[in-house]
PyMOL commands that place a pseudoatom at each C-alpha (Angstrom):
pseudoatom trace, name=CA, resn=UNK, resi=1, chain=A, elem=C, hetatm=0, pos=[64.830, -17.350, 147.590]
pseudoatom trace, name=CA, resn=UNK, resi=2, chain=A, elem=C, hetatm=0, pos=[63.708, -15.264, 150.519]
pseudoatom trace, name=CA, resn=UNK, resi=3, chain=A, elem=C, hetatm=0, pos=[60.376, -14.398, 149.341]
pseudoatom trace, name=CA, resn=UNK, resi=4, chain=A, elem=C, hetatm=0, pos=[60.018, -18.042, 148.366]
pseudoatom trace, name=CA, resn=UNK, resi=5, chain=A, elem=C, hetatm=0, pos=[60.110, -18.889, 151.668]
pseudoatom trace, name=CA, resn=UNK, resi=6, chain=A, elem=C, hetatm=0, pos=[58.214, -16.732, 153.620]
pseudoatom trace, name=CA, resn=UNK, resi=7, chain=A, elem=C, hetatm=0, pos=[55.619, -17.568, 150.789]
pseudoatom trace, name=CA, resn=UNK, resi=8, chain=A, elem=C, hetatm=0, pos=[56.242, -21.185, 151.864]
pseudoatom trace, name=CA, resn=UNK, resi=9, chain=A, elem=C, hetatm=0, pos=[55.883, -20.359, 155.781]
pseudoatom trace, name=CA, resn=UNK, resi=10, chain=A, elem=C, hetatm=0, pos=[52.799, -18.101, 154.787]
pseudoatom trace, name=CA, resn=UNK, resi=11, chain=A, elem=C, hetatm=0, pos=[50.755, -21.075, 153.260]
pseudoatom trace, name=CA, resn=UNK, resi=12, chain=A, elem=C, hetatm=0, pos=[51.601, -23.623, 155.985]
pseudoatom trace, name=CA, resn=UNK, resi=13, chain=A, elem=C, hetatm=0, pos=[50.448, -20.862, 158.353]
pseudoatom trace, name=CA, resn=UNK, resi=14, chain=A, elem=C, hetatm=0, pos=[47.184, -19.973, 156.468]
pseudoatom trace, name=CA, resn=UNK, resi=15, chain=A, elem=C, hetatm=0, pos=[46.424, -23.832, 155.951]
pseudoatom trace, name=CA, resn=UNK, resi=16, chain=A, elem=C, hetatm=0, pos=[47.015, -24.606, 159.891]
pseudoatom trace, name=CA, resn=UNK, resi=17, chain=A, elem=C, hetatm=0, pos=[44.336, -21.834, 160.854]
pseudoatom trace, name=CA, resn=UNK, resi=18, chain=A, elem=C, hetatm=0, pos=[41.882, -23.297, 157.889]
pseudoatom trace, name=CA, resn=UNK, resi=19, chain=A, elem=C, hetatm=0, pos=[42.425, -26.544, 159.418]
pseudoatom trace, name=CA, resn=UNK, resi=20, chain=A, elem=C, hetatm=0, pos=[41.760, -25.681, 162.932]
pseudoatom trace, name=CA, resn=UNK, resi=21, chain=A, elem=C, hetatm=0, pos=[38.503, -23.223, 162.328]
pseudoatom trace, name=CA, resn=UNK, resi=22, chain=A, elem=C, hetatm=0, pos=[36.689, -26.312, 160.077]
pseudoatom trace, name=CA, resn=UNK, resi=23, chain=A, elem=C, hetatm=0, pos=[37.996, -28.688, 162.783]
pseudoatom trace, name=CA, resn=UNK, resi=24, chain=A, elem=C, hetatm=0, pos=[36.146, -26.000, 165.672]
pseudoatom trace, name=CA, resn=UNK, resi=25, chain=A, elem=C, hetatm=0, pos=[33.212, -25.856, 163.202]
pseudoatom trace, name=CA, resn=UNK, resi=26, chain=A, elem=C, hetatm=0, pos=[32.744, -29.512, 162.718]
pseudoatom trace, name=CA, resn=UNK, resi=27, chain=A, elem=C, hetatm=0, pos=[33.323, -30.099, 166.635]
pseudoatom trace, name=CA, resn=UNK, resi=28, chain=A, elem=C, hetatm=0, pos=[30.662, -27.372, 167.411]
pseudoatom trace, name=CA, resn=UNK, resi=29, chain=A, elem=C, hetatm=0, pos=[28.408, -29.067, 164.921]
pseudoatom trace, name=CA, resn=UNK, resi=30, chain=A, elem=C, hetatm=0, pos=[28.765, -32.369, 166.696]
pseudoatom trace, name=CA, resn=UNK, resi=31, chain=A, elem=C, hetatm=0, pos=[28.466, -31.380, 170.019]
pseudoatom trace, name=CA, resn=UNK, resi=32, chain=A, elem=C, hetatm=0, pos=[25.551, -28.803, 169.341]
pseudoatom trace, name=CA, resn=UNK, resi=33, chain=A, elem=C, hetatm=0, pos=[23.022, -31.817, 168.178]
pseudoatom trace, name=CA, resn=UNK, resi=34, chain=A, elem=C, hetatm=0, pos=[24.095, -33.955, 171.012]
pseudoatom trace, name=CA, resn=UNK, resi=35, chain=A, elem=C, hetatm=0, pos=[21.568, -34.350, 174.172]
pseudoatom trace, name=CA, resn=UNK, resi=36, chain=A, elem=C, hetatm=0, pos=[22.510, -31.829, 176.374]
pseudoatom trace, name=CA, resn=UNK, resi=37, chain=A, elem=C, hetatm=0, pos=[24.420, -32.440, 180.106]
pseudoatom trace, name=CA, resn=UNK, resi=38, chain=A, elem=C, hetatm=0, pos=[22.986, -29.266, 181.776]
pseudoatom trace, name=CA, resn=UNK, resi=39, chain=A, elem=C, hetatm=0, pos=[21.350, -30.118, 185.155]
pseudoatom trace, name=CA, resn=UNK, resi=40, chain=A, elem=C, hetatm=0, pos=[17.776, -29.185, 185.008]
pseudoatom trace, name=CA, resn=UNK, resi=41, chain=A, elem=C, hetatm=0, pos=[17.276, -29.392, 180.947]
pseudoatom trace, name=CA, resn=UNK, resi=42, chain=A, elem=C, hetatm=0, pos=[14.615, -31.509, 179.405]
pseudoatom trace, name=CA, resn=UNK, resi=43, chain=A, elem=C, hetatm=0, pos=[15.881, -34.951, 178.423]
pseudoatom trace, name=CA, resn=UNK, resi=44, chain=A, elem=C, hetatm=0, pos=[17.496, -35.678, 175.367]
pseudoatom trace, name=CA, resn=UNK, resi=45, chain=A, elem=C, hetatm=0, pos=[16.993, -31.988, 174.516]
pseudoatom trace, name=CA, resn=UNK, resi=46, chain=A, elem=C, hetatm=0, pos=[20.141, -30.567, 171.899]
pseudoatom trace, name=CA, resn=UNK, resi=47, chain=A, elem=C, hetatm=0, pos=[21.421, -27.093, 172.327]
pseudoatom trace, name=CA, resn=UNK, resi=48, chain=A, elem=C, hetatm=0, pos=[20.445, -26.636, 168.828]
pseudoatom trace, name=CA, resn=UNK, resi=49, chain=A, elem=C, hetatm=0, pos=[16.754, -27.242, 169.929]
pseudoatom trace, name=CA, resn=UNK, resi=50, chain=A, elem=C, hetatm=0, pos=[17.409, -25.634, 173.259]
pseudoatom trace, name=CA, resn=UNK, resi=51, chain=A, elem=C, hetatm=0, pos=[18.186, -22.555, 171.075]
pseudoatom trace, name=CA, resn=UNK, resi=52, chain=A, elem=C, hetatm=0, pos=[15.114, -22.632, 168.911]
pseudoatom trace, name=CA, resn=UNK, resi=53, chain=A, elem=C, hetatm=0, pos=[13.075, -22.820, 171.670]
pseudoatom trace, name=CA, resn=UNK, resi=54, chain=A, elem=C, hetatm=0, pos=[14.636, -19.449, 173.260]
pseudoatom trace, name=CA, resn=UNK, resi=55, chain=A, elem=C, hetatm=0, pos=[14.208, -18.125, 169.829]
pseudoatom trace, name=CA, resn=UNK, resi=56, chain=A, elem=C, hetatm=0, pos=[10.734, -19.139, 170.419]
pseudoatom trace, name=CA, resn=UNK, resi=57, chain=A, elem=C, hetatm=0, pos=[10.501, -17.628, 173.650]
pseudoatom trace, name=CA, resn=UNK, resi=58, chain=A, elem=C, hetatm=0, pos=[11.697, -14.056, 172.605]
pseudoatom trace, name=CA, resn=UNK, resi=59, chain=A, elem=C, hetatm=0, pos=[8.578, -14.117, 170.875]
pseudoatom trace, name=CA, resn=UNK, resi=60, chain=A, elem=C, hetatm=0, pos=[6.635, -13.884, 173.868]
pseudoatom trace, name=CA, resn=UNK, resi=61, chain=A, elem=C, hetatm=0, pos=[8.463, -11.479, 176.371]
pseudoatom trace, name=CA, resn=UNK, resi=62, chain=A, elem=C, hetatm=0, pos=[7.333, -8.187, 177.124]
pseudoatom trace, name=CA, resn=UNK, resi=63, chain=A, elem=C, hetatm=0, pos=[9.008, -6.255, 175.922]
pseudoatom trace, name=CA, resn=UNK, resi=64, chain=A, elem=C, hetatm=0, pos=[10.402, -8.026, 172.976]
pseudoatom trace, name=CA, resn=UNK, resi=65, chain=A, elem=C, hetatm=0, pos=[13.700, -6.284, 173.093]
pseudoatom trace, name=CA, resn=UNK, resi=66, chain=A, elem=C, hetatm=0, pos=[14.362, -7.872, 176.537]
pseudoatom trace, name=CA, resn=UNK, resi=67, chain=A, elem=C, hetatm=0, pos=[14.738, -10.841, 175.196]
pseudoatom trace, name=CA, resn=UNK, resi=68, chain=A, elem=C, hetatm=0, pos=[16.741, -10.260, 171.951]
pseudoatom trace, name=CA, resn=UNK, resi=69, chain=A, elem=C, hetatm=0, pos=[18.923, -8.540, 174.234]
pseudoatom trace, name=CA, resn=UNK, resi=70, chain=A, elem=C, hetatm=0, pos=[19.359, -11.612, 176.290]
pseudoatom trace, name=CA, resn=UNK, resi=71, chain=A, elem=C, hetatm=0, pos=[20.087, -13.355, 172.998]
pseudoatom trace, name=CA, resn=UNK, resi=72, chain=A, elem=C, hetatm=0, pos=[22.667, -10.957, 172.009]
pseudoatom trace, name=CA, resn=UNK, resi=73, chain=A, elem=C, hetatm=0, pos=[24.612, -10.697, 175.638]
pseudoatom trace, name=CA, resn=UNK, resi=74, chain=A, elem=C, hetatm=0, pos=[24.634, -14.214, 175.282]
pseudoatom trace, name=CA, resn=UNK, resi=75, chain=A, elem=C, hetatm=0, pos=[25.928, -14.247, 171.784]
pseudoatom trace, name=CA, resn=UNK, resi=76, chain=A, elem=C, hetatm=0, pos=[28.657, -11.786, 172.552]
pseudoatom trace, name=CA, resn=UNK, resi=77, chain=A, elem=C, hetatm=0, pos=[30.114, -12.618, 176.116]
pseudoatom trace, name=CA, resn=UNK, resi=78, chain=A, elem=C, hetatm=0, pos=[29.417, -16.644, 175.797]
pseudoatom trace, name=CA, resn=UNK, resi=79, chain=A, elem=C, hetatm=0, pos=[32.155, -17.038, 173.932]
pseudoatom trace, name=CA, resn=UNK, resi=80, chain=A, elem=C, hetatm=0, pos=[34.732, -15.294, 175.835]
pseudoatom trace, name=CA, resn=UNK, resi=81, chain=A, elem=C, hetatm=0, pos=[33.126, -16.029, 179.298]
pseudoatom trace, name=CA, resn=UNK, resi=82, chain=A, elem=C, hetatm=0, pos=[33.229, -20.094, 178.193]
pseudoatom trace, name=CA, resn=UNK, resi=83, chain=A, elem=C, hetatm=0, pos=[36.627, -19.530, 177.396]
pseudoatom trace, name=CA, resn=UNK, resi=84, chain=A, elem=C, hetatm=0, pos=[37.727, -17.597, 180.694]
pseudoatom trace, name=CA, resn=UNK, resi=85, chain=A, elem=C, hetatm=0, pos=[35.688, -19.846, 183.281]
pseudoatom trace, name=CA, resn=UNK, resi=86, chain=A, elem=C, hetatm=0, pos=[37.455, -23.203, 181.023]
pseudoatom trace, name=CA, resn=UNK, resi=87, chain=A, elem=C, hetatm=0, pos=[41.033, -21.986, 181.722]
pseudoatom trace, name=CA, resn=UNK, resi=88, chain=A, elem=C, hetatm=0, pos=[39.918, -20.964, 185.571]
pseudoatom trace, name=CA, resn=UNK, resi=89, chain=A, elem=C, hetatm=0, pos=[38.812, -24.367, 185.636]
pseudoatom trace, name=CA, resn=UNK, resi=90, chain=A, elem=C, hetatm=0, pos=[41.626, -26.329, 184.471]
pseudoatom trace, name=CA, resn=UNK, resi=91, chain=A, elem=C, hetatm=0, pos=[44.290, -23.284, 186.185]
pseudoatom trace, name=CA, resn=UNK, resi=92, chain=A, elem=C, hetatm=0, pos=[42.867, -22.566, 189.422]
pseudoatom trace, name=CA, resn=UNK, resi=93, chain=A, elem=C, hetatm=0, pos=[45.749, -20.779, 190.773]
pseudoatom trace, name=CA, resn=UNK, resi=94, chain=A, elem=C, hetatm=0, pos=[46.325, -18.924, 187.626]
pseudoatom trace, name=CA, resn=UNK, resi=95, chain=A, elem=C, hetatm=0, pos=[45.661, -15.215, 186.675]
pseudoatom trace, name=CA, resn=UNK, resi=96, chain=A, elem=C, hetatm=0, pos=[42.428, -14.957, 185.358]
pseudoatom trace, name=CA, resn=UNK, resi=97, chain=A, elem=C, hetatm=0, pos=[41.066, -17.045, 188.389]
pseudoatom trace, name=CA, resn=UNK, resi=98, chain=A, elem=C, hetatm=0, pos=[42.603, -14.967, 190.451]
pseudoatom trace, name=CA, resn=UNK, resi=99, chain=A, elem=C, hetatm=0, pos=[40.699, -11.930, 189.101]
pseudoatom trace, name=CA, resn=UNK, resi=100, chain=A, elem=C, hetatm=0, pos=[37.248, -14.301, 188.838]
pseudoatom trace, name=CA, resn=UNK, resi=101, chain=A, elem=C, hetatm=0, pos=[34.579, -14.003, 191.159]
pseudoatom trace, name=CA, resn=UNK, resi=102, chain=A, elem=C, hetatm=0, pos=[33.312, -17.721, 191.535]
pseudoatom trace, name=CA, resn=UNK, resi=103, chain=A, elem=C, hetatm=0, pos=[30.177, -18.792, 189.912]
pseudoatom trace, name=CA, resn=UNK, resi=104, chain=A, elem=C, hetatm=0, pos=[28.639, -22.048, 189.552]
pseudoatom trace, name=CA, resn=UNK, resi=105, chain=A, elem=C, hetatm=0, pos=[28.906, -22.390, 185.929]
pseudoatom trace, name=CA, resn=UNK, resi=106, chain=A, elem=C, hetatm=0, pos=[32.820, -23.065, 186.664]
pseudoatom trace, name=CA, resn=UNK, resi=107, chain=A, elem=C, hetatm=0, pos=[33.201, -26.744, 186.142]
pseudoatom trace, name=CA, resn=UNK, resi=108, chain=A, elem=C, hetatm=0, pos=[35.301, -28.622, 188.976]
pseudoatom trace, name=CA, resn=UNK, resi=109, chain=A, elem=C, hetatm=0, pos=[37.050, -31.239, 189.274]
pseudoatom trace, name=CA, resn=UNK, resi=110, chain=A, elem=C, hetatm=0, pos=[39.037, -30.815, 186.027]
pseudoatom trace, name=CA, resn=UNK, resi=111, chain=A, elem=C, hetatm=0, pos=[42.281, -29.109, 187.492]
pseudoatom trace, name=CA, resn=UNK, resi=112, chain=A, elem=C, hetatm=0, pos=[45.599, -29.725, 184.970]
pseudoatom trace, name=CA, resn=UNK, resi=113, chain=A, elem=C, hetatm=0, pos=[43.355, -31.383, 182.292]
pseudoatom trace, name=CA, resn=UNK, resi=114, chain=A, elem=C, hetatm=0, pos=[45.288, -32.914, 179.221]
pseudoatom trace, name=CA, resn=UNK, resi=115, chain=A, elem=C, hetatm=0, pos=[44.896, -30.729, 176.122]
pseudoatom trace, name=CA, resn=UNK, resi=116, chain=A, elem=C, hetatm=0, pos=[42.485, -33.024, 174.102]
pseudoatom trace, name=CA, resn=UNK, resi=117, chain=A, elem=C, hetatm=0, pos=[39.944, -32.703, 176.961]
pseudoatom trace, name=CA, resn=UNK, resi=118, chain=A, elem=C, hetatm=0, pos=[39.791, -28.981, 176.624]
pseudoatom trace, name=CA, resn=UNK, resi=119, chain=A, elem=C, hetatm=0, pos=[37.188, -29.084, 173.764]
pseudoatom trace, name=CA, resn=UNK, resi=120, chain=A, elem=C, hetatm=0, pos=[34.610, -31.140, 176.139]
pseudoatom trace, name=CA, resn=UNK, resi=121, chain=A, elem=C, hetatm=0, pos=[35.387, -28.979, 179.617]
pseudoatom trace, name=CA, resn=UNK, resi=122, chain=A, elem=C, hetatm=0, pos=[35.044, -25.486, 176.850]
pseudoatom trace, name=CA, resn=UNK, resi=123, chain=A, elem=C, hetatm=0, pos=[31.666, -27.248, 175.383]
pseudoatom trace, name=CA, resn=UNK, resi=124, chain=A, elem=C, hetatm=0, pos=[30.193, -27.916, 179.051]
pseudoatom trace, name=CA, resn=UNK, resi=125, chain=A, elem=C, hetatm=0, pos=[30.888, -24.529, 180.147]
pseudoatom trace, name=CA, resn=UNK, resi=126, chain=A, elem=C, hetatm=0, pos=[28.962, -23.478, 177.195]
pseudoatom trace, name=CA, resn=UNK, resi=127, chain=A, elem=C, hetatm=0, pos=[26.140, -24.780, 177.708]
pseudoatom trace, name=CA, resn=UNK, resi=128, chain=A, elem=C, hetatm=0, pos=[25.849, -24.456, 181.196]
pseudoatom trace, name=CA, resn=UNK, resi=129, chain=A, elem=C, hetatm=0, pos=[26.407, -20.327, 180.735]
pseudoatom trace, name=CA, resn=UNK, resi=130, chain=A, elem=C, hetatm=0, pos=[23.597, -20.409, 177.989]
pseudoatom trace, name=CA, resn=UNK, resi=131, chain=A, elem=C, hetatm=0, pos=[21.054, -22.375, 180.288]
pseudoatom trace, name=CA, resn=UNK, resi=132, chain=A, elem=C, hetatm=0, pos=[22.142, -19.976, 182.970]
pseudoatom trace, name=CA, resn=UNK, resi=133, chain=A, elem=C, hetatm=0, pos=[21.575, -17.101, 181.123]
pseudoatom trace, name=CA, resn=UNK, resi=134, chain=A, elem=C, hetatm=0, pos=[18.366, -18.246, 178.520]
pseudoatom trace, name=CA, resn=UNK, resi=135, chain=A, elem=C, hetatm=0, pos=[16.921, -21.457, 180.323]
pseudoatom trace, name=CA, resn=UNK, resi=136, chain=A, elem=C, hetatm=0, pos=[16.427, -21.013, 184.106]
pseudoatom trace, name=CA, resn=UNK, resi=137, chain=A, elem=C, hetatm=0, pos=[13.635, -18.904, 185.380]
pseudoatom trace, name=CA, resn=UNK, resi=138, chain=A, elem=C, hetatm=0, pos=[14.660, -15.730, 187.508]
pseudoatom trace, name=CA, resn=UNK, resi=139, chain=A, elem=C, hetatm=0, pos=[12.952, -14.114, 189.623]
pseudoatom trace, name=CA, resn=UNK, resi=140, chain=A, elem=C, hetatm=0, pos=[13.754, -10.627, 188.138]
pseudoatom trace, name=CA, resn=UNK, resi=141, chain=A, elem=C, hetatm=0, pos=[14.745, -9.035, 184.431]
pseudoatom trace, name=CA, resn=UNK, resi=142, chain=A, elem=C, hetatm=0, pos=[13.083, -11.117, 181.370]
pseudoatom trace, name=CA, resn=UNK, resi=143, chain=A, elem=C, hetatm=0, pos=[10.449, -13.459, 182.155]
pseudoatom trace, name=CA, resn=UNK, resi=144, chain=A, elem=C, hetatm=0, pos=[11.092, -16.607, 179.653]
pseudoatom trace, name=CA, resn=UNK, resi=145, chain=A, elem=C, hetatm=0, pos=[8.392, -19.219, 179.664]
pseudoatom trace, name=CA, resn=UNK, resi=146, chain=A, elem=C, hetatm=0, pos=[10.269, -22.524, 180.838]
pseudoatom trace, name=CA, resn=UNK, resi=147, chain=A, elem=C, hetatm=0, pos=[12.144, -24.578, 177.916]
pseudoatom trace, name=CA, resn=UNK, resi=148, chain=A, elem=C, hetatm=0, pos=[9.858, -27.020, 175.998]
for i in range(1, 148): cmd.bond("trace and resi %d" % i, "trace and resi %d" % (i + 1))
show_as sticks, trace
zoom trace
């Protein structure tokens, strides 16, 4: 009877994360072939696109391993930084902005938002961290040619 039940518990568990990581797939899948909202990128230009074309670029920095590793930094801290700056965003009086240096890729304006704008706010912050990190030209480090 016991074991019945945690079995039952077990499945509605494992079915609930299933649910949620094709509903984050199918999300980041829409978004990702939608025009992106970054200031400064070309019109009508996806983040799918935007991310071939810094594929592109790696091709063409000196050295080459500069700009993988640009690809890779962004690949491994995007995620959690988009995460961090999204709940400094929405708590700014919480913990983690209280141990955040300010940056410009924190959104405003979106203080308290309701839990079904999260995905949006998380999304923006996204791309604006990968077009801060792969798409603007700096003056030092790796050299990208602009996006196309």
């Amino acid at each position: 009877m016991v074991a019945g039940f945690i079995h039952l518990v077990w499945k509605v568990i494992w079915n609930a994360v299933v649910f949620l990581v094709c509903a984050c797939l199918i999300f980041i899948g829409y978004k990702a072939n939608q025009p992106m909202s970054v200031a400064g990128a070309p019109k009508g230009m996806t983040y799918v696109e935007f991310i071939q074309d810094r594929f592109d670029a790696t091709q063409t920095v000196k050295p080459s391993r500069c700009g993988w590793g640009m690809m890779l930094s962004l690949a491994a801290l995007g995620p959690i930084y988009s995460v961090v700056y999204t709940d400094v965003a929405i708590y700014p009086n919480g913990k983690l902005a209280k141990m955040t240096a300010s940056d410009p890729d924190i959104p405003t304006g979106v203080t308290g938002a309701k839990w079904n704008e999260v995905p949006d706010i998380w999304w923006n912050v996204l791309e604006r961290l990968s077009w801060t990190m792969l798409g603007k030209p700096h003056p030092y480090g790796c050299q990208f040619r602009q996006v196309q």
